[in-house]
C-alpha positions, 0 to 999 in steps of 0.5 A: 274894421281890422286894428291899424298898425299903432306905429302910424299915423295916418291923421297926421298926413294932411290928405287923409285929414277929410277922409274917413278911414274904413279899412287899413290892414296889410296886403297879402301879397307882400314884398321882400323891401317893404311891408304894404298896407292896404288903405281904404277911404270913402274916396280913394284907395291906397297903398302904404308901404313902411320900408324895410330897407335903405334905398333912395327913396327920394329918387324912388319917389321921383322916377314912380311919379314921373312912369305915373305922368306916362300911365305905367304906375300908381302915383306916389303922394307922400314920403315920409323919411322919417317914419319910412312911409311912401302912401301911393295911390292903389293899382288895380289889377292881376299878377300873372306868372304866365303869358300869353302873346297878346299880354307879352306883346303888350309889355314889350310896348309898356317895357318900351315906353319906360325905357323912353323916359328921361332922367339925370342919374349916374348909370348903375353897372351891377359891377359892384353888387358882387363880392364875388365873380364866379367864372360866369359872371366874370365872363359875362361883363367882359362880354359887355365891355365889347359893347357900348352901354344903352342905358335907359330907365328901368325898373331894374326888379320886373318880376311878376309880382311888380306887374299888374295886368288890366285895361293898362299894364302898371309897374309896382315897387320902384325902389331899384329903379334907375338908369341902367342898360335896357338888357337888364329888365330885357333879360329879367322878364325872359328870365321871370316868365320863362319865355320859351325860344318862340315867346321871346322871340316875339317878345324882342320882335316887338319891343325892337320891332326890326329884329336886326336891332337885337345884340345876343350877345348882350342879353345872354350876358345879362341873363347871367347877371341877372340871374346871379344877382337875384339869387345871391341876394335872395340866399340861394347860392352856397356862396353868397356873400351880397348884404345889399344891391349895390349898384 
């Protein structure tokens, strides 16, 4: 059995104290926000996930649980502040950089059953998560005051690593997740999977179903920001001057 990690212990947690451990060793797919372990026992799998930055977990917590009651993802059992652990049921599955109409009409519909979904929290804008507005940017939220918000709750980070495809479509990693405008995660799955003119067609056809009901103007504004957004954070602009997403 691989050497756990001697930071963490797991014995302490009362629902891992009649389990016995068989293996526990990091994931190979690892995020930007969290190192996960992969925990097995003779009963269940799990996901450990040792924070690397500060988000609010609590509410992470929250949201996870509540898409988890709807069938869209794994069920967070524990979060641990102090030590920086959520441990959450493990999700099986498989990451596809691609899609095909089938799967993109299927995530259309699971995008649309969390967008349905109800909580209290102040609506992130992403105004504030620049230091600095280029002239696109600039231009793309005075697009957006022409228009009244649609705030939702989303998950605000669906790239294709935080999608698992099976029997069901499960989303992963929940730490931005929150009530935003339903054109972010909109723009950020056209953008991750680089849908072509066809395929986000289909894909908007089926989240909306009457097409009439799409506002352009609105997601290609979120494109910009989206794509500024994730690329300032990741260090890809020569300019970047983002330490965090700020909301």
């Amino acid at each position: 059995m691989p050497k756990k990690p001697p930071s963490i212990n797991l014995k302490a947690y009362a629902f891992l104290q009649n389990q016995q451990i068989k293996t526990f060793t990091l994931l190979k797919e690892q995020g930007h926000c969290n190192i996960n372990y992969f925990l097995q026992t003779e009963k269940e799998n799990y996901v450990v996930r040792k924070f690397k930055h500060i988000s609010d977990r609590k509410a992470e917590f929250h949201i996870q649980n509540l898409a988890h009651k709807h069938n869209i993802a794994g069920k967070a059992l524990l979060l641990d502040e102090k030590q920086q652990l959520m441990v959450c049921t493990f999700v099986e599955g498989e990451h596809h950089a691609k899609l095909n109409q089938q799967r993109l009409k299927k995530l259309a519909f699971t995008l649309k059953k969390l967008h349905k979904l109800k909580i209290q929290q102040r609506p992130h804008t992403f105004k504030n998560s620049f230091k600095y507005k280029d002239k696109k940017v600039y231009e793309a939220f005075k697009v957006l005051k022409q228009f009244k918000p649609e705030y939702v709750l989303a998950h605000n980070d669906l790239h294709s690593k935080n999608i698992l495809f099976g029997q069901k479509i499960q989303f992963i990693d929940w730490e931005y997740a929150g009530v935003s405008d339903r054109y972010f995660d909109l723009a950020a799955i056209i953008i991750e999977f680089k849908l072509n003119n066809k395929d986000e067609k289909t894909f908007l056809r089926t989240y909306f179903i009457n097409r009439r009901q799409v506002n352009h103007k609105k997601l290609t504004a979120y494109k910009v920001i989206y794509t500024t957004l994730w690329s300032v954070w990741f260090g890809q602009l020569e300019r970047g001057q983002l330490d965090k997403i700020n909301h």
